[in-house]
C-alpha positions as CSV (number, residue, x, y, z in Angstrom):
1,X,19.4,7.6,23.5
2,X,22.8,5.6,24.4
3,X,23.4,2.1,23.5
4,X,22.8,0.2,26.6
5,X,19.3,2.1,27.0
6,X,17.1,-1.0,26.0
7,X,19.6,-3.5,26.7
8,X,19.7,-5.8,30.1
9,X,22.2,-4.6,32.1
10,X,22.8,-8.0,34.5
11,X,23.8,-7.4,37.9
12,X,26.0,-11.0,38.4
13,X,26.9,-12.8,41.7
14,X,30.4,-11.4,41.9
15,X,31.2,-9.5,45.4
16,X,34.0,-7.3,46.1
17,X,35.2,-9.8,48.3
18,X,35.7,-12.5,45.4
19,X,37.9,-12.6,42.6
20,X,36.1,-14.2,40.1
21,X,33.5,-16.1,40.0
22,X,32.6,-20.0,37.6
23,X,29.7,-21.7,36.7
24,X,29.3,-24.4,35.1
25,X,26.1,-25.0,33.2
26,X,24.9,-28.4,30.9
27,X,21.7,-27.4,28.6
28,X,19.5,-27.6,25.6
29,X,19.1,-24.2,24.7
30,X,20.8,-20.0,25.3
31,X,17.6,-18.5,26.9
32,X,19.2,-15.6,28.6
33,X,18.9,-12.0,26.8
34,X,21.1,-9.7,25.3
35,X,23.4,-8.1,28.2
36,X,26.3,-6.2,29.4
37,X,27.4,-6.2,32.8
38,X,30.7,-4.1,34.4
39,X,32.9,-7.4,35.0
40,X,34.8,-8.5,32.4
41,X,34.0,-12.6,31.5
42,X,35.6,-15.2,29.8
43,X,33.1,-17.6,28.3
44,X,33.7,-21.5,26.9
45,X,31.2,-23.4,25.1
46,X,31.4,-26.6,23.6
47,X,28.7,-29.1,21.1
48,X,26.9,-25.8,20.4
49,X,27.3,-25.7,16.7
50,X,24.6,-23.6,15.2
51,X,23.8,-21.0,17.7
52,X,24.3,-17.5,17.4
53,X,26.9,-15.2,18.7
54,X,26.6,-11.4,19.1
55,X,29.1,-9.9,20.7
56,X,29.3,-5.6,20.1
57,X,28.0,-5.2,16.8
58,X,29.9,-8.7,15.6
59,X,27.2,-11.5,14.9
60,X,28.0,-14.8,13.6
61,X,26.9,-18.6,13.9
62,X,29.4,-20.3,15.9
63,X,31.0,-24.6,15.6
64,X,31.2,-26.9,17.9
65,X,34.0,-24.7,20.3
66,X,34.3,-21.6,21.1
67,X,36.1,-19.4,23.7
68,X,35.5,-15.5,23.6
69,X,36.3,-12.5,26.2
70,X,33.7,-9.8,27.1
71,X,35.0,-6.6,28.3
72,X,32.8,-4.4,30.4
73,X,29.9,-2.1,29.0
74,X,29.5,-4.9,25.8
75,X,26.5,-5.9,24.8
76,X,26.9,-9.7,24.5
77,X,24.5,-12.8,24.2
78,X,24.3,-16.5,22.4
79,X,20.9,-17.7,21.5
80,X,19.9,-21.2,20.1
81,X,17.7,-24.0,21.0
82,X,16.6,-27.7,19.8
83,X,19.7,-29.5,20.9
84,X,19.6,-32.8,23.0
85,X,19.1,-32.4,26.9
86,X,22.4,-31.1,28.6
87,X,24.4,-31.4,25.5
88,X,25.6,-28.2,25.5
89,X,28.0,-27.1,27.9
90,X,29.3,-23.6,28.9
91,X,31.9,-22.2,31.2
92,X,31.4,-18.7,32.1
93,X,33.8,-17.0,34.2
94,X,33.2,-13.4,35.6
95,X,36.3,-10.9,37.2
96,X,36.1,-7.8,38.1
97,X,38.5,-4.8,35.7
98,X,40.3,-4.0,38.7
99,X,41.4,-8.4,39.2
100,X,45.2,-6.8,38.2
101,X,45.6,-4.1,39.8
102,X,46.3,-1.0,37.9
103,X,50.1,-0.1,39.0
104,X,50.8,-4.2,38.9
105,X,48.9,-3.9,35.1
106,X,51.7,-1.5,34.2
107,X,54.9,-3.6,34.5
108,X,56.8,-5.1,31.6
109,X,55.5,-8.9,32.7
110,X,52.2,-8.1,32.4
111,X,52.2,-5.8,28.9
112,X,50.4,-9.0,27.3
113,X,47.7,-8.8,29.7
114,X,47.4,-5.6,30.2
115,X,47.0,-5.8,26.2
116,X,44.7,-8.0,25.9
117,X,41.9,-6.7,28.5
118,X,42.3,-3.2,26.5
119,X,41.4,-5.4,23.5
120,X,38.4,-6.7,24.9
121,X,36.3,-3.9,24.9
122,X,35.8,-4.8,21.9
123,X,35.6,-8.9,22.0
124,X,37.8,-11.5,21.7
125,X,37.4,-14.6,20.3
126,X,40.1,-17.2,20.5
127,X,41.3,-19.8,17.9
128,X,40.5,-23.1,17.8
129,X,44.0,-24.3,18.5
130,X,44.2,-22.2,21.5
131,X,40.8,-23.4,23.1
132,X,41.2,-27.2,22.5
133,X,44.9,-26.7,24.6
134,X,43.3,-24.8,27.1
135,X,39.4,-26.2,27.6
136,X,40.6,-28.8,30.2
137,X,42.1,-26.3,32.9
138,X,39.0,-23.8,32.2
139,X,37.1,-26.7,32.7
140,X,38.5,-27.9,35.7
141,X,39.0,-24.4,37.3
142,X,35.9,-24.8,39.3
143,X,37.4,-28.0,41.4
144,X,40.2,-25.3,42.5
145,X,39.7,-23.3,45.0
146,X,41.5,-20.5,47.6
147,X,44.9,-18.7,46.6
148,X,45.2,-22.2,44.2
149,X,42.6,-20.8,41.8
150,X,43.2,-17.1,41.2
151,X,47.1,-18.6,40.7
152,X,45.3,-21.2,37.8
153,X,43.5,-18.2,36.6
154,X,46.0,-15.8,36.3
155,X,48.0,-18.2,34.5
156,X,45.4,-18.9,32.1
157,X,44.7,-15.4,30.9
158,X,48.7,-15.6,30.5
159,X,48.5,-17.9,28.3
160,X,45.1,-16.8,26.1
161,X,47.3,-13.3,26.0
162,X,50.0,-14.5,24.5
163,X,48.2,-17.0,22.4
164,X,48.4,-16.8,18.5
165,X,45.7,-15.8,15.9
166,X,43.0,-14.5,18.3
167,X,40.6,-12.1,16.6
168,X,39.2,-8.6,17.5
169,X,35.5,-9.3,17.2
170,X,33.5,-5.4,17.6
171,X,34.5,-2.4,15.4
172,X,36.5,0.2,17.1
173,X,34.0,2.9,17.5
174,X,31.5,1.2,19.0
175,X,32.2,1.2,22.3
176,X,32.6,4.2,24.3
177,X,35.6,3.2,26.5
178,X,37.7,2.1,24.1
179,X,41.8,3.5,24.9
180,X,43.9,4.2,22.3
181,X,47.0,2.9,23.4
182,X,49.6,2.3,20.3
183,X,53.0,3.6,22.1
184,X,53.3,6.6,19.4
185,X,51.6,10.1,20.8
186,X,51.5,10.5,16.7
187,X,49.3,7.6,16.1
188,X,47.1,8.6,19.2
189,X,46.7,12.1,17.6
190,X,45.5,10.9,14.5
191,X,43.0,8.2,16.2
192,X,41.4,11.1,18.4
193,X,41.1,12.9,14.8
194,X,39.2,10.0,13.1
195,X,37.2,9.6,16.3
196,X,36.1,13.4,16.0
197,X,35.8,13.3,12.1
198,X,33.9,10.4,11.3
199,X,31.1,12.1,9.9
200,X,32.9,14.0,7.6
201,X,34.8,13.9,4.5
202,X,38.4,12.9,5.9
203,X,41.9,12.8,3.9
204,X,45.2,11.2,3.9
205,X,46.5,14.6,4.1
206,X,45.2,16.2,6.8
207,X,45.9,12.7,9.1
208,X,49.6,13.0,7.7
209,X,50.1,16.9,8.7
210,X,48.2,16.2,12.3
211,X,51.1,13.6,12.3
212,X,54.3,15.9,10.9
213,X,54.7,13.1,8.0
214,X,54.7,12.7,4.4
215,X,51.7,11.0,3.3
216,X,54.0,8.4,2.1
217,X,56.2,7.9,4.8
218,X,52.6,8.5,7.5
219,X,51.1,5.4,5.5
220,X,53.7,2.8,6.0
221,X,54.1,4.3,10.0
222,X,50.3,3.8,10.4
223,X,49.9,0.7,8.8
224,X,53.0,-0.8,10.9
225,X,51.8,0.4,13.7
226,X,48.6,-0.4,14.0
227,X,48.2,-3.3,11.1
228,X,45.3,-1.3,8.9
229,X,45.7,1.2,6.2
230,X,44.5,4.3,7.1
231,X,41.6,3.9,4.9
232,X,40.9,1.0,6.2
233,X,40.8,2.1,9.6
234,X,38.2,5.2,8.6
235,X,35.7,2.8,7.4
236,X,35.8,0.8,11.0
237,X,35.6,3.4,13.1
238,X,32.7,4.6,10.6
239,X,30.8,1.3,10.8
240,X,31.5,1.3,14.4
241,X,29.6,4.3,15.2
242,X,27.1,3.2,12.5
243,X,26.4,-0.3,14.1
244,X,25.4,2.1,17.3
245,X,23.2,4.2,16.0
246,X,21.2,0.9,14.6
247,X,21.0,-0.6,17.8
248,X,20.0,2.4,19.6
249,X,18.1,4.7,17.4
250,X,15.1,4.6,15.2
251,X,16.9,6.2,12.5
252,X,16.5,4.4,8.6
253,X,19.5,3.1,7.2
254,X,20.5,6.3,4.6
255,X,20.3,8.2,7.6
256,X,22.8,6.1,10.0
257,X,25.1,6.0,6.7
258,X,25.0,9.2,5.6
259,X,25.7,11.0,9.0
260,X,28.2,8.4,9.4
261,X,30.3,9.7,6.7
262,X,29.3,7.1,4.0
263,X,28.5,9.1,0.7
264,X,25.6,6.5,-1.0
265,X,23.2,4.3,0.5
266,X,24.5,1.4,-1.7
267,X,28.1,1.8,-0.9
268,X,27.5,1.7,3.0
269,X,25.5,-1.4,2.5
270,X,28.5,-3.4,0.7
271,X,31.1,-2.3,2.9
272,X,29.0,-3.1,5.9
273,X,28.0,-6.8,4.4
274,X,31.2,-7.2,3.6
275,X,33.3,-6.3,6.6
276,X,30.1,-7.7,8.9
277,X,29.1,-11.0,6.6
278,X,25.6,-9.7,7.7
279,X,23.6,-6.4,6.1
280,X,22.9,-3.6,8.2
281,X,19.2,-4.3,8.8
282,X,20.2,-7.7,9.7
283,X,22.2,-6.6,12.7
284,X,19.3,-4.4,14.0
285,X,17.2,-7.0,13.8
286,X,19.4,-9.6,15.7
287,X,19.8,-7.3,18.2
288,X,15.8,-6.9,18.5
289,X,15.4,-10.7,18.7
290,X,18.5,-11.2,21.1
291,X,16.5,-8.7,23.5
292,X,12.9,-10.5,23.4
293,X,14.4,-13.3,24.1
294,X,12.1,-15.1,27.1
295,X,10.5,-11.6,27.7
């Protein structure tokens, strides 16, 4: 059982003759289900204070603004109702992974980008800062048209790339086609090991000799480059995996935490609560309730 089996996969309006595609929407309520689809999407909403966000196996009630980035193959939906008639208003814009082209992705102008797509495979949401400069042109995107508004577009994922404090939303681990990409064949190495290794009992050591290092002089090089500690980034890629087997197995909780390399019940609980802010039963069952919604 994978995790998109009981999840609606949406087929959206986007040809492979379009670039992207906008809509505009004024409502009272989220009534659309849980869903992935292949395109990546930007999506702005605004006087929705209240509603819930998942987005991967990240859930949390959201303000009054919000901008986040989807990547393909992630499970994503907001759900809320009860506000006033058309008060809330979202901006969703869909582009297809291939929008830069793969060779143009690769050149030193574009490494902020190119970034910045890679990150949102797992979820982006911006800051608040960066949405309130930028809500206007997403807004007004849709009164563009032509060569005009793939230019406007282009130069707003610029600008959200090389914006300040945005935040990786989904645990690495979670999604499937997630690339490691840290500039360091060391780091890499030692990412494909954890990947592998989860589920077992893994050590400082054995991550330092994979990379060739001191366990002191391996710590500092993996924190710098990829801003975690080491242990740290064992316990996300462990409640990564973990998150995935509550949204798509039947398994009880010991069992997900155990064969996810957690050693006690209670232990996997408070790390999960406290990295998540929810418990682990409370994820699965927002994901139920995300995926009866209107059915």
């Amino acid at each position: 059982m994978t995790m998109h089996d009981n999840i609606l996969r949406e087929i959206t309006p986007l040809t492979q003759s379009d670039c992207f595609t906008y809509f505009y929407r004024a409502k009272s309520e989220f009534d659309f289900p849980l869903h992935y689809h292949d395109e990546i999407e930007l999506n702005f909403i605004r006087n929705a204070k209240g509603a819930k966000r998942i987005i991967g196996d990240h859930v949390e009630v959201i303000g009054d603004l919000e901008l986040a980035m989807v990547g393909p193959g992630l499970p994503h939906g907001w759900f809320g109702s009860g506000f006033a008639p058309s008060q809330v208003e979202e901006v969703t814009i869909q582009f297809h992974k291939d929008f830069f082209d793969e060779k143009f992705l690769q050149k030193n102008q574009l490494n902020f980008i190119r970034e910045m797509l890679r990150r949102s495979l797992r979820g982006i949401l911006f800051s608040h800062e960066t949405t309130e400069r930028l809500e206007a042109r997403i807004v007004s995107l849709g009164k563009k048209q032509g060569f005009d508004s793939v230019l406007e577009l282009m130069s707003i994922l610029h600008d959200l790339s090389i914006s300040r404090d945005y935040k990786i939303l989904s645990d690495s681990g979670f999604s499937d086609d997630e690339v490691f990409s840290y500039n360091s064949r060391r780091i890499e190495k030692v990412m494909e090991f954890i990947h592998s290794s989860f589920d077992k009992q893994i050590t400082l050591g054995e991550a330092a000799r994979i990379a060739s290092m001191t366990e002191s002089a391996f710590s500092r090089f993996f924190k710098l480059r990829t801003g975690m500690t080491f242990i740290d980034c064992v316990t996300e890629v462990r409640l990564g995996h973990a998150s995935r087997m509550l949204i798509s197995t039947t398994k009880t909780i010991a069992e997900i935490a155990y064969s996810c390399g957690f050693n006690n019940i209670s232990n996997f609980n408070r790390t999960f609560r406290k990295r998540k802010g929810c418990t682990p039963r409370e994820l699965r069952e927002s994901y139920d309730q995300g995926m009866r919604v209107f059915i």
